[in-house]
N, C-alpha and C positions, 0 to 999 in steps of 0.2 A: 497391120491394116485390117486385118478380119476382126479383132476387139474391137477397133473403133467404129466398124463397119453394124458390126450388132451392138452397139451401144444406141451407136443412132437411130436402128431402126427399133428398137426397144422403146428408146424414148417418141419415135412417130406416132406407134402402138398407142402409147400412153397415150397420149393428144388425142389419138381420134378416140380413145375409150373415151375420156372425157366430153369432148365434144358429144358423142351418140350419147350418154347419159345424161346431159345436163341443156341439149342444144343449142350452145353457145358455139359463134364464130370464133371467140378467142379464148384461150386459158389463161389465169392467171397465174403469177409463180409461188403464190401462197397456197391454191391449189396443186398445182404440182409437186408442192414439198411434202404436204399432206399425203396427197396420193402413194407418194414415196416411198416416205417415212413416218408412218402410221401411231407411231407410239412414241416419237419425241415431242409431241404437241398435244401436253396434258394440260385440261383445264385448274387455275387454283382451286376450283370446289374440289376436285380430282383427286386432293392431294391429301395424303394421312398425317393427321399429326398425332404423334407421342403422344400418348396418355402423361407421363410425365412432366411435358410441356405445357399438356392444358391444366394439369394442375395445381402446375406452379401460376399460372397466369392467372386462374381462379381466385389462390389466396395473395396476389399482389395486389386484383383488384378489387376484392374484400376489404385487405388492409386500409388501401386510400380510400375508399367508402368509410370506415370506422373512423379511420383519420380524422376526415371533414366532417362528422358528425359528433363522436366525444373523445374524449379521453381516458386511458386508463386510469384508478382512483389514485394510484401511486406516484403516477405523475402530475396530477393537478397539484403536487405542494411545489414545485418547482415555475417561477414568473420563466416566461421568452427570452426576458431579458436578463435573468438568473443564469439562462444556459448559455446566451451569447456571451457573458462576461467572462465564464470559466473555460469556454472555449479558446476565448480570445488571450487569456492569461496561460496557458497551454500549445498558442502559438497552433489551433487547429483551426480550419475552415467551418465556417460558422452551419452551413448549410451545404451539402454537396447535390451534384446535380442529378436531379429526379429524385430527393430525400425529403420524405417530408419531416415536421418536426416532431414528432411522434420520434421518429426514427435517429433523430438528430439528438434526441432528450436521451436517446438508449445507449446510443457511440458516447456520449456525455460519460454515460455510467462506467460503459465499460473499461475508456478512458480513465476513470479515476479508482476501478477495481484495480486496472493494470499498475499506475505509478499514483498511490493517495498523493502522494506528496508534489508532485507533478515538477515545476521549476523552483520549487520553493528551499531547496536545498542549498541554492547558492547565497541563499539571502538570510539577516542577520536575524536568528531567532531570540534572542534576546531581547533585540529590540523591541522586536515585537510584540513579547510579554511584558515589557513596561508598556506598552500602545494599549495592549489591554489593561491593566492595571488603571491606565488613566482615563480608557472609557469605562471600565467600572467605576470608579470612581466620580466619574460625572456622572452620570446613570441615578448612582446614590444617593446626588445630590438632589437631583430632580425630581427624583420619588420622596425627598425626605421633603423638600420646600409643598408639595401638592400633596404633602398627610402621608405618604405611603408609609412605609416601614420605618422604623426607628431605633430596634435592639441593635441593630450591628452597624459599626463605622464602615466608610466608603474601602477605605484601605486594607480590609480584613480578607486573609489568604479563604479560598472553602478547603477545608478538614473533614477529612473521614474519619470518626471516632474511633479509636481502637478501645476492645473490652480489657484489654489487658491494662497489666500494672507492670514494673520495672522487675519487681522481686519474682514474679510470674516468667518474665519473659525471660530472666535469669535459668529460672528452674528449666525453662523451654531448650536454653545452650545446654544443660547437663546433659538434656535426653538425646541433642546434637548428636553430640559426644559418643554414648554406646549405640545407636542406631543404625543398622545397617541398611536397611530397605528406603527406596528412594520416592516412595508416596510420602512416607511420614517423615522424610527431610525437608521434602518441597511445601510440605505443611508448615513444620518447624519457623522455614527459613520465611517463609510469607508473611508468619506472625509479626516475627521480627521486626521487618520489614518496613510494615505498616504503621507497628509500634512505632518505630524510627520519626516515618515521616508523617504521623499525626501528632504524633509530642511535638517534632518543628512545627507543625504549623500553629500548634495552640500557642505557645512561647510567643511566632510572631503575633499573632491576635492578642496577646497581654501587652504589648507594648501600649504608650501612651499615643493619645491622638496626634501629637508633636510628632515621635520619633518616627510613624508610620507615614506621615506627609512631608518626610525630611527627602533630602534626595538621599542618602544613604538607607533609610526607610523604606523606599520605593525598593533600591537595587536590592536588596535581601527578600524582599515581598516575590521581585522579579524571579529572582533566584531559583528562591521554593518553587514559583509557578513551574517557571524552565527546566526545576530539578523534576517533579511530579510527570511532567509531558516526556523526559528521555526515561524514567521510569515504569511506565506504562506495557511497553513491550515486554520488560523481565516480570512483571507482575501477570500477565495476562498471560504467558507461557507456566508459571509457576502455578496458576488458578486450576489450567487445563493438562497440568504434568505434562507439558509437552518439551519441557527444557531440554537442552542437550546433556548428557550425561559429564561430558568433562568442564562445563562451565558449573552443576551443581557441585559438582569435585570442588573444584575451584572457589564457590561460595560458604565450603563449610567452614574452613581454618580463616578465612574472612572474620566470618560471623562469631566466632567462637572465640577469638581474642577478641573481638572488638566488648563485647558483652563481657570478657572478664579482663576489661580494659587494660589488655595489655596491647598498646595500640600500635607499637613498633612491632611486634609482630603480625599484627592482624595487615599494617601496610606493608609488611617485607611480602606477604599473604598474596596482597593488591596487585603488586609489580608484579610477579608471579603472571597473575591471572592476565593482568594488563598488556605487560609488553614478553613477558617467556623470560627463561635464561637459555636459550639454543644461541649457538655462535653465530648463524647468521640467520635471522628471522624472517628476512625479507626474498623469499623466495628461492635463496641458492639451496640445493638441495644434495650438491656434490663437488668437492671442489677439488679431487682428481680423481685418476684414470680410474681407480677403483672405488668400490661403495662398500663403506663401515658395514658390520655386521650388525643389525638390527637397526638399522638407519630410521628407517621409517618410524618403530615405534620413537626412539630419541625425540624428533621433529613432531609426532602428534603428541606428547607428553608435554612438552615445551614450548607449546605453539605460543603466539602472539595474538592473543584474541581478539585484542584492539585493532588490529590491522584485518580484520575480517569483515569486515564491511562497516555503515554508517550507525546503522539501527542498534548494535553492539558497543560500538567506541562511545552511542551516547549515555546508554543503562552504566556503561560502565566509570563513564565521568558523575552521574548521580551518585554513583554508590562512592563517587570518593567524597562526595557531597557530604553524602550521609555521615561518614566514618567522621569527615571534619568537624560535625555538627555534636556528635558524641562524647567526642571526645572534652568539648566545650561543654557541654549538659554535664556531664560524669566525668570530672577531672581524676586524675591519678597522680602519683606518683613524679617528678621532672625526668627520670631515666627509663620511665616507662611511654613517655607522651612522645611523640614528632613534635618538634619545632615547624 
């Protein structure tokens, strides 16, 4: 009773302080809280904000200023309606909320740094390169009817020239052969390479204007195209010596029969690199209680390269492209050739 007894007369106190300072008959209870409690009732001017906060806020609203007045020059080659398309084929939200499209054009990018190929994996690439084939092809026609260009037919594969000759690129496998160091292999094996697939492509550009507008015409043209596109990735690693060391392994006794066409070797070579000879390739790794001595190495020697992902199983369906195609250019011997 004595607590409550000074509480109240505490709070009478209170009242009439108020009252004799302000000479009011009544208080209010926003006053009274006040009175009270003195420093729970900060003004918002009152209030600190982080430097950090302010200046993130700064360049947000810099940004949307820049936004609504230009573009960066890197994104003006890309139409609105450019980015909505590739968005919308990517199955992503065209605009997100409070994005402008500045910002929408950059998630774009990073989206297609993250997966180039994005959905396009499930669907038939092939096809595809006859689609193109067949809009080249009208393209050609319509630049040929309004004067445009006239050296080259509609159905002509594009060919990178190689400086090399046949007898050259021979001499190129000798040095294969004793070379130990892995710059001047992935040089070697590039040459090759390219030798390989600029000779296919000139053969298909000899064709007649018949055989190239035939449907069997197209599919070969197709081919080349398809073969050149799963190509690209082992070419652009071999340019920058970035290859893995056991796939150049892997492409020397390739390359080296195949150029001295003994081509049942060079594809015993293929399977090899292709699918391994390890007894189970597909993941087992131990198949009792105990583990082989030197297990590991076994299984990285004998690996399955093909089964290593998509970008690998295709360079490596090319290169059997290629070896088919050689074989047919440089015939040999019947007990030396694949049927």
């Amino acid at each position: 009773m004595d607590i409550l007894k000074q509480e109240l007369a505490r709070k009478r106190k209170l009242v009439e302080d108020i009252r004799n300072t302000k000479g009011k008959k009544y208080v209010l209870s926003s006053e009274l809280e006040e009175n009270t409690h003195p420093s729970s009732t900060v003004k918002p001017t009152q209030i600190k904000i982080p430097e950090s906060i302010q200046e993130n806020n700064t360049i947000n609203e810099n940004l949307q200023n820049n936004s609504s007045t230009s573009l960066p020059p890197s994104l003006h080659t890309i139409p609105r309606c450019e980015v909505i398309r590739r968005l919308r084929e990517r199955s992503e939200p065209i605009l997100l909320f409070g994005e402008t499209q500045v910002e929408s054009m950059e998630r774009l990018k990073q989206l297609e740094m993250k997966s180039p190929e994005g959905l396009s994996g499930l669907q038939n690439d092939f096809l595809k390169a006859i689609e193109r084939l067949d809009k080249e092809y009208i393209e050609s026609l319509v630049t040929h009817d309004t004067g445009g260009m006239q050296g080259s037919h509609g159905s002509d594969v594009s060919v990178t020239s190689s400086d090399l000759t046949y007898s050259e690129v021979k001499s190129l496998t000798k040095q294969l052969k004793t070379h130990k160091e892995a710059a001047t292999d992935t040089n070697i094996i590039l040459n090759i390479l390219q030798f390989l697939i600029s000779s296919w492509g000139f053969d298909l550009n000899d064709r007649s204007s018949d055989v190239k507008d035939s449907y069997e015409g197209k599919n070969k043209s197709a081919i080349y195209n398809q073969t050149i596109s799963y190509m690209q990735p082992l070419l652009r690693s071999l340019k920058k010596k970035s290859i893995s060391s056991d796939i150049l392994t892997a492409l020397k006794p390739i390359l080296i029969s195949l150029m001295q066409q003994e081509y049942i070797q060079a594809n015993d070579a293929y399977l090899d690199m292709a699918i391994g000879n390890a007894a189970w390739p597909i993941g087992v790794t131990m198949v009792g209680i105990h583990a082989r001595t030197g297990r590991e190495k076994i299984f990285a020697n004998n690996v399955a390269h093909v089964l290593n992902d998509e970008t690998q199983r295709k360079y490596i369906q090319g290169l059997k492209r290629l070896m088919s195609y050689c074989q047919i250019k440089y015939p040999t011997e019947i007990p030396k050739s694949v049927e």
